[in-house]
C-alpha positions as a Markdown table, in Angstrom:
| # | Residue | x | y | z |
|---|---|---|---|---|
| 1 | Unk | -2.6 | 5.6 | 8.4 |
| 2 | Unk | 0.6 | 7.3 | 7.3 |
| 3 | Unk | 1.2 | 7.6 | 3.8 |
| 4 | Unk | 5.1 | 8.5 | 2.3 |
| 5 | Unk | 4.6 | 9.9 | -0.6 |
| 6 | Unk | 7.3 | 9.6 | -3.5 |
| 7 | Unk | 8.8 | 12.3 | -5.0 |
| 8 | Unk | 6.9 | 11.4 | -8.6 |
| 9 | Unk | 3.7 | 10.7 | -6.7 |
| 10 | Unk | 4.1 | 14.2 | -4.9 |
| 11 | Unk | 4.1 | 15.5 | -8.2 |
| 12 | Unk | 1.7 | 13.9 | -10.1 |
| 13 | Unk | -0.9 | 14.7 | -7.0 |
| 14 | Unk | 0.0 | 18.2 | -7.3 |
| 15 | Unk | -0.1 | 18.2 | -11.0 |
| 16 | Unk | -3.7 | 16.2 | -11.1 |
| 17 | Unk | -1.9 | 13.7 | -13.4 |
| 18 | Unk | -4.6 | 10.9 | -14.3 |
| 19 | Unk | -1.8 | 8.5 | -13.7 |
| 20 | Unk | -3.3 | 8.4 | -9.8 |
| 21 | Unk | -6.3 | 6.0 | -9.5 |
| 22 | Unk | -9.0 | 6.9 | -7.4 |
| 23 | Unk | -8.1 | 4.9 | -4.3 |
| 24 | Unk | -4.9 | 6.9 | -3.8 |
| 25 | Unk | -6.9 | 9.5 | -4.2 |
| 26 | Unk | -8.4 | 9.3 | -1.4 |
| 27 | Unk | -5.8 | 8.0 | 0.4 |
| 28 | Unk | -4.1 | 11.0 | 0.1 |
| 29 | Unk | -6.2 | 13.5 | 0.0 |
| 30 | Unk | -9.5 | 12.3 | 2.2 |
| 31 | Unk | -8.3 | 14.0 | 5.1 |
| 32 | Unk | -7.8 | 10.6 | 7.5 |
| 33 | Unk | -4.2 | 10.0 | 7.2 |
| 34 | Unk | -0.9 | 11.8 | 7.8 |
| 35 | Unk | 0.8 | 12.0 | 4.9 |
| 36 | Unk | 4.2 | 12.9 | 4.8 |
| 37 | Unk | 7.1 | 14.2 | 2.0 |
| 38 | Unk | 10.2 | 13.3 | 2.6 |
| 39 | Unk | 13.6 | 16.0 | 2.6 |
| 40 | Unk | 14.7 | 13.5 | 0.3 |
| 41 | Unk | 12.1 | 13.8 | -1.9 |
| 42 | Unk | 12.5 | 17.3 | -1.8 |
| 43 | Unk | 15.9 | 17.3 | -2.9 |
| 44 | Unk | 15.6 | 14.8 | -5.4 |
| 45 | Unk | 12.8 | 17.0 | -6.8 |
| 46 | Unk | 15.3 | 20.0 | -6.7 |
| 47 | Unk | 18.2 | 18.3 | -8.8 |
| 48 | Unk | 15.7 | 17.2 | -11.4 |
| 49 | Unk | 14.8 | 21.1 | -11.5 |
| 50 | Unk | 18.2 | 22.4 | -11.6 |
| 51 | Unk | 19.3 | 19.9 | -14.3 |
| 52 | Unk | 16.3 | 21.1 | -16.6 |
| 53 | Unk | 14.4 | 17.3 | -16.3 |
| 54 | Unk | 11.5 | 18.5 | -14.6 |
| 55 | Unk | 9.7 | 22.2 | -15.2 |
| 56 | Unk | 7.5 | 23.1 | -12.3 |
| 57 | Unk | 5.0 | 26.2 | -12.4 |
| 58 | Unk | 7.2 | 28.4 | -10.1 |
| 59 | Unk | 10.0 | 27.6 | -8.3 |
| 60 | Unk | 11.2 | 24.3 | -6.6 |
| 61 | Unk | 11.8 | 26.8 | -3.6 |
| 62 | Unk | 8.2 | 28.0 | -3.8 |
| 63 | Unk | 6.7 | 25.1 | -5.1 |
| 64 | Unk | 7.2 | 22.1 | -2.5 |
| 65 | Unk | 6.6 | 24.2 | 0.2 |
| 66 | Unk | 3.8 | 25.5 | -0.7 |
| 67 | Unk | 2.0 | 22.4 | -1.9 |
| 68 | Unk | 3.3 | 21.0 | 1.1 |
| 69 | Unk | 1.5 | 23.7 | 3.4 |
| 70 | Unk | -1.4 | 24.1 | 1.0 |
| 71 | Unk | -2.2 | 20.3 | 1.4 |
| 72 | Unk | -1.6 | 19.9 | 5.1 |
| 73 | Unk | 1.4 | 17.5 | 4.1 |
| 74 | Unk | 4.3 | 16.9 | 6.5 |
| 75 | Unk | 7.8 | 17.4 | 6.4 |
| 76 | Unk | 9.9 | 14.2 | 6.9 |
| 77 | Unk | 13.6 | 14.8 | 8.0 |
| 78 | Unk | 16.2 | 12.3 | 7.7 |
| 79 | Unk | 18.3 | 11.7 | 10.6 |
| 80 | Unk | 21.8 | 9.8 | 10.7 |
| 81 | Unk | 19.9 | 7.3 | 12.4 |
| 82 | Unk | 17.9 | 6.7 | 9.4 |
| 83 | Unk | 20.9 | 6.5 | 7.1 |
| 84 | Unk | 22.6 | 3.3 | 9.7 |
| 85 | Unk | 19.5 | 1.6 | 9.7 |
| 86 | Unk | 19.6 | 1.1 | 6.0 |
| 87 | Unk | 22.6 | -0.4 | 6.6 |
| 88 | Unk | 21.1 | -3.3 | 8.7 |
């Protein structure tokens, strides 16, 4: 299965916020799917950073992509392509 993760369940998984029931748990991190963080996420993580709404442990810079790495998660780009299809 591949799982999209959103930028506040990125965080609470890497912050082991209870918020998470068990079943996503497992979903995410039971080592059968590809789970995937999108470069929006990323940069919507960023701006709440910058703006002082969100404090992370280190930097936003260090941070995602090293939970990212350290959780075997993968990058998701956003092409044009993705932006048009919105559209229809």
């Amino acid at each position: 299965m591949k799982i999209l993760l959103e930028p506040q369940t990125f965080l609470w998984w890497n912050m082991d916020d209870p918020v998470l029931s068990t079943r996503v748990k497992e979903l995410i991190g039971g080592g059968k799917n590809d789970v995937y963080l999108s470069a929006v996420s990323g940069w919507k993580i960023v701006i709440k950073t910058a703006k002082g709404r969100l404090v992370l442990p280190e930097s936003s810079i260090e941070f995602i992509p090293g939970r990212m790495s350290h959780y075997r998660f993968l990058p998701l780009p956003v092409e044009i392509s993705h932006a048009t299809q919105v559209y229809e």
